[in-house]
MARMI-517755 format. One record per residue (C-alpha): residue number from 1; residue in three letters; y, x, z. Coordinates in Angstrom, 3 decimals. Layout:
<pts>
{num->NUM residuo->ALA Y->Y X->X Z->Z};
...
</pts>
This chain:
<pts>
{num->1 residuo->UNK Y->0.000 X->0.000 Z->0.000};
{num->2 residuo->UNK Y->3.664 X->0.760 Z->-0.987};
{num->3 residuo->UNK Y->6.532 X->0.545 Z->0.987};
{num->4 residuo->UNK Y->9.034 X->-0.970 Z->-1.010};
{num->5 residuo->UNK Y->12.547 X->-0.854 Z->0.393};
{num->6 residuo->UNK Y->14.784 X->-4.319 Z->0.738};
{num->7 residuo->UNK Y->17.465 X->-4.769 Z->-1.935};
{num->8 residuo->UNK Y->18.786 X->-7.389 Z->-4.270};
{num->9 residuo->UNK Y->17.679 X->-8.039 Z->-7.369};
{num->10 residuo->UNK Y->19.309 X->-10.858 Z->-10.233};
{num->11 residuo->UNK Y->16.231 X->-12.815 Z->-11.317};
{num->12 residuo->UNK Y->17.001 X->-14.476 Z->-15.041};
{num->13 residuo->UNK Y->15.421 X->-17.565 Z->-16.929};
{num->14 residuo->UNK Y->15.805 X->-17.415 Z->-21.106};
{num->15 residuo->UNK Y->14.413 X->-20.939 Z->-21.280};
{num->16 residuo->UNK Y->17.411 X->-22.122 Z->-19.513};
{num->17 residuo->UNK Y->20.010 X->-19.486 Z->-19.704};
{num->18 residuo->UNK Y->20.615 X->-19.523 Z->-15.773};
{num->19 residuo->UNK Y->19.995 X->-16.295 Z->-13.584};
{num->20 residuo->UNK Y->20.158 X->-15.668 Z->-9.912};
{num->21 residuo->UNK Y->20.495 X->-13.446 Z->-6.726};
{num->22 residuo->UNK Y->17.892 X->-13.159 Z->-4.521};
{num->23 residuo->UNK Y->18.381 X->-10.983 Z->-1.465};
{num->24 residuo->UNK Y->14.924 X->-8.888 Z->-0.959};
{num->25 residuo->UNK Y->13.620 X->-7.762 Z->3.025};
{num->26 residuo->UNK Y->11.579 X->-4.617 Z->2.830};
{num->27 residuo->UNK Y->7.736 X->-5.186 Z->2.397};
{num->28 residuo->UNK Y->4.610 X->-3.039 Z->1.007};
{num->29 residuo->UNK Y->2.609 X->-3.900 Z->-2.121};
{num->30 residuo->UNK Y->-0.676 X->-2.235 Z->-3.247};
{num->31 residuo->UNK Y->-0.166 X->0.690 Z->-5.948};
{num->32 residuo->UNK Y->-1.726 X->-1.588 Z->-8.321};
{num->33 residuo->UNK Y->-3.751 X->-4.766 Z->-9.310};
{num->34 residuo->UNK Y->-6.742 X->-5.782 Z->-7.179};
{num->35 residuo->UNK Y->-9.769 X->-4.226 Z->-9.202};
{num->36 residuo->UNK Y->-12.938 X->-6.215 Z->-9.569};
{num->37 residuo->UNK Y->-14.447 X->-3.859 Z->-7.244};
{num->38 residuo->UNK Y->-12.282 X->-4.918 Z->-4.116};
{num->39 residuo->UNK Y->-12.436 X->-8.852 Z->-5.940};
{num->40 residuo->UNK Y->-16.199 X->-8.047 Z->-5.236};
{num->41 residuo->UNK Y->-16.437 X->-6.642 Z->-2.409};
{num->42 residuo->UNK Y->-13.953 X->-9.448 Z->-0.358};
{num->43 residuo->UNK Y->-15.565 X->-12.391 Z->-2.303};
{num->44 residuo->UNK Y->-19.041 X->-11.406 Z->-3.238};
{num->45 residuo->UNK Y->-17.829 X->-12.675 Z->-6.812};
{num->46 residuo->UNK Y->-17.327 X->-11.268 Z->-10.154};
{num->47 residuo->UNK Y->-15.294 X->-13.385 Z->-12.648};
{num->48 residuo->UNK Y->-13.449 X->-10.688 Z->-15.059};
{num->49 residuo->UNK Y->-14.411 X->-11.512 Z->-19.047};
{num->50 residuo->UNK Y->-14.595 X->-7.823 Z->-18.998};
{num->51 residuo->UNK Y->-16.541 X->-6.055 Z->-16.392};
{num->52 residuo->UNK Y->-15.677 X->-2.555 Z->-14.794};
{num->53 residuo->UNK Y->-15.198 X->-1.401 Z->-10.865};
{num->54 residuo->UNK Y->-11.610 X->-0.092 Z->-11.443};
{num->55 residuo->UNK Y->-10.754 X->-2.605 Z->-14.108};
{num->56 residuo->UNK Y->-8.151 X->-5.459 Z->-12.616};
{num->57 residuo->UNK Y->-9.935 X->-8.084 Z->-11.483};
{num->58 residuo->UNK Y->-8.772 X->-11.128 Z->-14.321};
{num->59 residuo->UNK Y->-9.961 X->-14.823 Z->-15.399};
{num->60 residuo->UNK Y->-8.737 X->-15.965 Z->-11.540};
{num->61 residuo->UNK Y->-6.446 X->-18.895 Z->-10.876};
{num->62 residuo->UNK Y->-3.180 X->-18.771 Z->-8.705};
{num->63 residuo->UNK Y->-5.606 X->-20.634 Z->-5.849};
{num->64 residuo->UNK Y->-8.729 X->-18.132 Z->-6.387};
{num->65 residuo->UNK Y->-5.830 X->-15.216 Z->-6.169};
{num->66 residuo->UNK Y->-4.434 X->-16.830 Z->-2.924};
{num->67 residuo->UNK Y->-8.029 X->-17.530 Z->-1.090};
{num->68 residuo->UNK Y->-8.717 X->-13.829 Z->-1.739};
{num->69 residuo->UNK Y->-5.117 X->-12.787 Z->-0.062};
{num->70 residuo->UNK Y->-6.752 X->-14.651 Z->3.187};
{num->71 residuo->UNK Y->-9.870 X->-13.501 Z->2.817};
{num->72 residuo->UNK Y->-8.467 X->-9.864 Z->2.399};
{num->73 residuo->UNK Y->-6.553 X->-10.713 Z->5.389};
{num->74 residuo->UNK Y->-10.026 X->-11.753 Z->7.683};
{num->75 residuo->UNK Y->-12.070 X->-8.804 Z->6.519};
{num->76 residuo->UNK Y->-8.891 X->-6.951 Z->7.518};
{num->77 residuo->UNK Y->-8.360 X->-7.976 Z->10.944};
{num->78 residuo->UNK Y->-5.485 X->-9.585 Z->10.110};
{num->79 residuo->UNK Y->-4.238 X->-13.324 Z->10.377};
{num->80 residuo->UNK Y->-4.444 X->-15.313 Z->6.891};
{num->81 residuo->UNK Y->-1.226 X->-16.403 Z->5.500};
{num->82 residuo->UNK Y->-2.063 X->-19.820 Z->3.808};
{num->83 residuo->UNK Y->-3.142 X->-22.910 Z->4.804};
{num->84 residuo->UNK Y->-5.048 X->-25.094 Z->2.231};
{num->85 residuo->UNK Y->-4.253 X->-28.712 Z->1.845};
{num->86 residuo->UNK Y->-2.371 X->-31.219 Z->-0.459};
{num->87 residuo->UNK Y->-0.358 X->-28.185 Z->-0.525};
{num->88 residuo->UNK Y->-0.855 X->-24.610 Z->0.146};
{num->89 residuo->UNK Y->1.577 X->-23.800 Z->2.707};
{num->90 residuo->UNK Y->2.663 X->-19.914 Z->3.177};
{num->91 residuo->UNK Y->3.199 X->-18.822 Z->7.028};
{num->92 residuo->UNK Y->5.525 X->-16.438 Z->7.537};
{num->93 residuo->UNK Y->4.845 X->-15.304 Z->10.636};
{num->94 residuo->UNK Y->1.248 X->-14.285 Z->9.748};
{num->95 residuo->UNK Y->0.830 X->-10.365 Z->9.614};
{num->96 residuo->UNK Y->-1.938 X->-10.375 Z->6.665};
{num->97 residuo->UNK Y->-1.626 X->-10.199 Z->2.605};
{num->98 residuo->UNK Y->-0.375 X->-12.736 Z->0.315};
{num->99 residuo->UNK Y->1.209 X->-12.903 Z->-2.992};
{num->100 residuo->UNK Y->4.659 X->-11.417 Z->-4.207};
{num->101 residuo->UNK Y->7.553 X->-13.775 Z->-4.699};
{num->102 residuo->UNK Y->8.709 X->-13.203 Z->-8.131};
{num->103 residuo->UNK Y->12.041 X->-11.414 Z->-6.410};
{num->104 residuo->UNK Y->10.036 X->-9.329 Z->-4.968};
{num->105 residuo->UNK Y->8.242 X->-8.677 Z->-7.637};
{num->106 residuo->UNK Y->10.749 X->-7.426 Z->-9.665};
{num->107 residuo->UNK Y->12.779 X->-5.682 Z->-7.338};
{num->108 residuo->UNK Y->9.361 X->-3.587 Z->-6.892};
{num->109 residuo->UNK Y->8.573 X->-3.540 Z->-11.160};
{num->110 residuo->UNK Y->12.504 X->-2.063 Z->-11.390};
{num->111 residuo->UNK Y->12.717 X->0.645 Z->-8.427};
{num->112 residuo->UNK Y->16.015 X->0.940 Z->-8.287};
{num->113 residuo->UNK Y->16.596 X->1.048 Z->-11.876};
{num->114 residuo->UNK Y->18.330 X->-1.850 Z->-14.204};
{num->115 residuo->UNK Y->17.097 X->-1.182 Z->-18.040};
{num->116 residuo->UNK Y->14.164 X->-3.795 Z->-18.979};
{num->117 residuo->UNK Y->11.648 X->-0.848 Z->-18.111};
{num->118 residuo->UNK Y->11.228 X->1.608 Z->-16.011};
{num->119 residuo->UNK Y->10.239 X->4.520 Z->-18.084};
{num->120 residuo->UNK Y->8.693 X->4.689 Z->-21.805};
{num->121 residuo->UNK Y->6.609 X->1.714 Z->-22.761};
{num->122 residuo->UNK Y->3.727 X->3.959 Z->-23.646};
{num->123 residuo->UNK Y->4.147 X->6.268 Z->-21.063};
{num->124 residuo->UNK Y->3.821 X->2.987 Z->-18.512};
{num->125 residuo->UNK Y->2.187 X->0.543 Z->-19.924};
{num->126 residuo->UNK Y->-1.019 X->-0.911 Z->-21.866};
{num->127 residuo->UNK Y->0.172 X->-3.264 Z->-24.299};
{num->128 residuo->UNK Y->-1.077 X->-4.724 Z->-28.066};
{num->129 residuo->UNK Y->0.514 X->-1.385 Z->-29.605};
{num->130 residuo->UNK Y->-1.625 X->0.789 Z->-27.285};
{num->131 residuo->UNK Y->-4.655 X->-0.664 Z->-26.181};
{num->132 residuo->UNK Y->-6.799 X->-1.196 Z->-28.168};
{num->133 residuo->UNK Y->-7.125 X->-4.855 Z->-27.672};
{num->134 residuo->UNK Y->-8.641 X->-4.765 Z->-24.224};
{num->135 residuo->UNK Y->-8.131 X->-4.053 Z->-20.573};
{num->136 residuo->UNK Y->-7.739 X->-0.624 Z->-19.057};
{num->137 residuo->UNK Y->-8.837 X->0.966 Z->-15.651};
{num->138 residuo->UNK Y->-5.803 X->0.646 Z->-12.786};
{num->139 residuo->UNK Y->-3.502 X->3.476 Z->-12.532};
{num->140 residuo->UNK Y->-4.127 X->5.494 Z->-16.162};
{num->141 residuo->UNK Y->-0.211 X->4.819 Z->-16.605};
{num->142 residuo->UNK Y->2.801 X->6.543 Z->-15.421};
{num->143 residuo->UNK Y->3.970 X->4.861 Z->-12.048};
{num->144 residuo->UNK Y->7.635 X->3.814 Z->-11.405};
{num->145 residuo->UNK Y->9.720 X->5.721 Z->-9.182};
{num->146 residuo->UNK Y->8.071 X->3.934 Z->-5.892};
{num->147 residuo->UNK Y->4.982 X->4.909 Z->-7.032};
{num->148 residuo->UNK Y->3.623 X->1.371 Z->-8.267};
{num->149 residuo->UNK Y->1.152 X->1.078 Z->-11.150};
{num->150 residuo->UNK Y->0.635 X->-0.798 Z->-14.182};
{num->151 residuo->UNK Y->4.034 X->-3.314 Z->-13.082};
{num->152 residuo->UNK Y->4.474 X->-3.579 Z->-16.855};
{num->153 residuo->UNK Y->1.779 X->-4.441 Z->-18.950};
{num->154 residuo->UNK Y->-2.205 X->-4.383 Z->-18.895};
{num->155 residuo->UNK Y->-2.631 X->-7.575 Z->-17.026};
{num->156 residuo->UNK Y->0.638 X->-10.106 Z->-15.784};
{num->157 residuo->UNK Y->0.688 X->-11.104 Z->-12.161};
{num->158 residuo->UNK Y->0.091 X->-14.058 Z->-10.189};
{num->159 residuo->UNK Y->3.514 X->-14.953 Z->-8.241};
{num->160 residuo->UNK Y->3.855 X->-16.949 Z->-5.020};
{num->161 residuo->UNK Y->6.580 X->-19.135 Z->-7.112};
{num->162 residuo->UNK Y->6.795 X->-22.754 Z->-8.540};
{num->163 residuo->UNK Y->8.059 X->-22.335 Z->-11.922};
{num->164 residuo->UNK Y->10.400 X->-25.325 Z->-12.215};
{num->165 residuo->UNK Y->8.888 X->-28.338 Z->-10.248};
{num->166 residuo->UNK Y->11.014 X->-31.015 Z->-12.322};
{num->167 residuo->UNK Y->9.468 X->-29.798 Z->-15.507};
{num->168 residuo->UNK Y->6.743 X->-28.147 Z->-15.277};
{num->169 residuo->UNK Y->5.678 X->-29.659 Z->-12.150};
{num->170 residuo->UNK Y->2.815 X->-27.139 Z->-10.159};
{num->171 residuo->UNK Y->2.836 X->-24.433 Z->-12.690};
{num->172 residuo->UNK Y->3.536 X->-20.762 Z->-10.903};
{num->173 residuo->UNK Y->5.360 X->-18.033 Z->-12.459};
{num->174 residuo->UNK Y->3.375 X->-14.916 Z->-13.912};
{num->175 residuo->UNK Y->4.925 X->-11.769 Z->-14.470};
{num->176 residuo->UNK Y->4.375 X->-8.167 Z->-15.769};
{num->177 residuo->UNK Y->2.648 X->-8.557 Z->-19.513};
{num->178 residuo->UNK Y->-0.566 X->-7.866 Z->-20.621};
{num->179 residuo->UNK Y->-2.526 X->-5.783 Z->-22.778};
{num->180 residuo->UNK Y->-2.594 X->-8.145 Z->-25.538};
{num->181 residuo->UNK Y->1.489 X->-9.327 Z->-25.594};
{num->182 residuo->UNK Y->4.150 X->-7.449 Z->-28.114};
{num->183 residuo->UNK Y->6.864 X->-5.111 Z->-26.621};
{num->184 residuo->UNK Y->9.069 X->-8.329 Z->-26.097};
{num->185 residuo->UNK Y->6.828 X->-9.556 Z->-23.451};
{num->186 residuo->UNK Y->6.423 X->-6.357 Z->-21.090};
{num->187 residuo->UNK Y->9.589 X->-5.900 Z->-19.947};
{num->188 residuo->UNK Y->11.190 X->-6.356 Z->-16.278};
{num->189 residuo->UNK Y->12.803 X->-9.721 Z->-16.605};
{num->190 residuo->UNK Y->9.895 X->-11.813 Z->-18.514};
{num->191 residuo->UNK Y->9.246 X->-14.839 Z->-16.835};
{num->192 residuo->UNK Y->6.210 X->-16.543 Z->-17.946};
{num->193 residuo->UNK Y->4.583 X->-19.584 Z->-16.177};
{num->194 residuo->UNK Y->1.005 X->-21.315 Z->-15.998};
{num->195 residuo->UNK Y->-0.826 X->-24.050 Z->-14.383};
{num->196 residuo->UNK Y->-2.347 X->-22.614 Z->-10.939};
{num->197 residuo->UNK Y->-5.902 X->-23.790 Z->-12.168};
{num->198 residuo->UNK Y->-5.500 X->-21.207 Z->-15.587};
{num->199 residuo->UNK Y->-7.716 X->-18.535 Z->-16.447};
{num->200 residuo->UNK Y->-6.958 X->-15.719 Z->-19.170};
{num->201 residuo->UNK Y->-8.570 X->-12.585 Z->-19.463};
{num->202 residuo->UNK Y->-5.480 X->-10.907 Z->-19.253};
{num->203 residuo->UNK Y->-3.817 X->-12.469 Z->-15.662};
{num->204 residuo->UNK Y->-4.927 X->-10.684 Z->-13.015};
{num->205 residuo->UNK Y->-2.747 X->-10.177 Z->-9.466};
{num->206 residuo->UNK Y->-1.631 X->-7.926 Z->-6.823};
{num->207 residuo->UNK Y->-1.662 X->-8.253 Z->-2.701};
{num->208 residuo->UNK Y->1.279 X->-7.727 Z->-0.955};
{num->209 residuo->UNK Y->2.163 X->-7.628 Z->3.074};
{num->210 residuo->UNK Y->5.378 X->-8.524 Z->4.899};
{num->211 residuo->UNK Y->4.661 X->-6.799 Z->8.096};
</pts>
């Protein structure tokens, strides 16, 4: 895990042309996606289209992504941050791992920098241009300046976030690219959203702790 300093980042929406502040506290995210080995290990299942230990874990839903955070959280020691009902409600109190807000997020993607990358495309990211049309193992790209993996492309992230209830209703925002998208798609700002019960072989996710 990463210790990612507070900040503020200005979160933007091309769809509707609006964009916003969003003050960031300091919290630690993991280097880089949970790999089907840890997915594995936590869950005792195994539901990536393609299959490799350090490979991200993909083909989850936002809820399968959030039942592993608490799960994480139990094997851990460490006291689960949702609660599963009509909702899933997000304690903030609890100590153990959860999902990023999409602030946070991209206050981590950025580091401290304010172009739509970080570094290079190649240099940081799989994308169509580069690989080959599949997934890649975690960490075979140049980290950002906080030391976080793979922000930008190979597989886009799970956020805690509701898109735009009054639209879209439940979906949840995604973030990061993937190894299949264009250029356009892997950059900082890219919003993308998805129903919580999706599955793509290119959405994975990463854990994240407040405490």
């Amino acid at each position: 895990m990463i210790a990612v300093p507070g900040g503020s980042v200005r979160v933007s929406d091309r769809r509707t042309q609006r964009s916003w502040s969003v003050e960031v506290a300091p919290f630690r995210m993991a280097a880089h996606h949970v790999t089907q080995a840890q997915y594995a290990a936590v869950t005792g299942s195994s539901p990536s289209a393609s299959r490799g230990p350090e490979l991200p874990v993909e083909s989850v839903t936002w809820a399968e992504a959030a039942r592993f955070c608490n799960a994480l959280s139990v094997h851990e020691g460490l006291s689960p941050v949702y609660s599963f009902g009509a909702a899933v409600e997000w304690d903030r109190a609890a100590d153990g791992y959860r999902l990023p807000t999409e602030a946070e997020w991209e206050h981590a993607c950025r580091a401290g920098t304010d172009g739509p990358r970080y570094g290079d495309l190649d240099e940081i990211a799989w994308h169509r241009g580069n690989s080959g049309e599949r997934i890649h193992e975690v960490g075979g790209k140049r980290p950002n300046a906080w030391g976080l993996h793979d922000m930008i492309g190979n597989a886009w992230d799970w956020c805690w976030d509701v898109y735009d209830a009054q639209v879209y209703g439940p979906y949840r925002v995604l973030r990061g690219g993937g190894w299949f998208d264009e250029h356009w798609s892997c950059r900082a700002s890219v919003r993308r959203r998805s129903h919580p019960s999706y599955r793509s072989d290119d959405v994975g996710f990463r854990v994240v702790r407040s405490h």
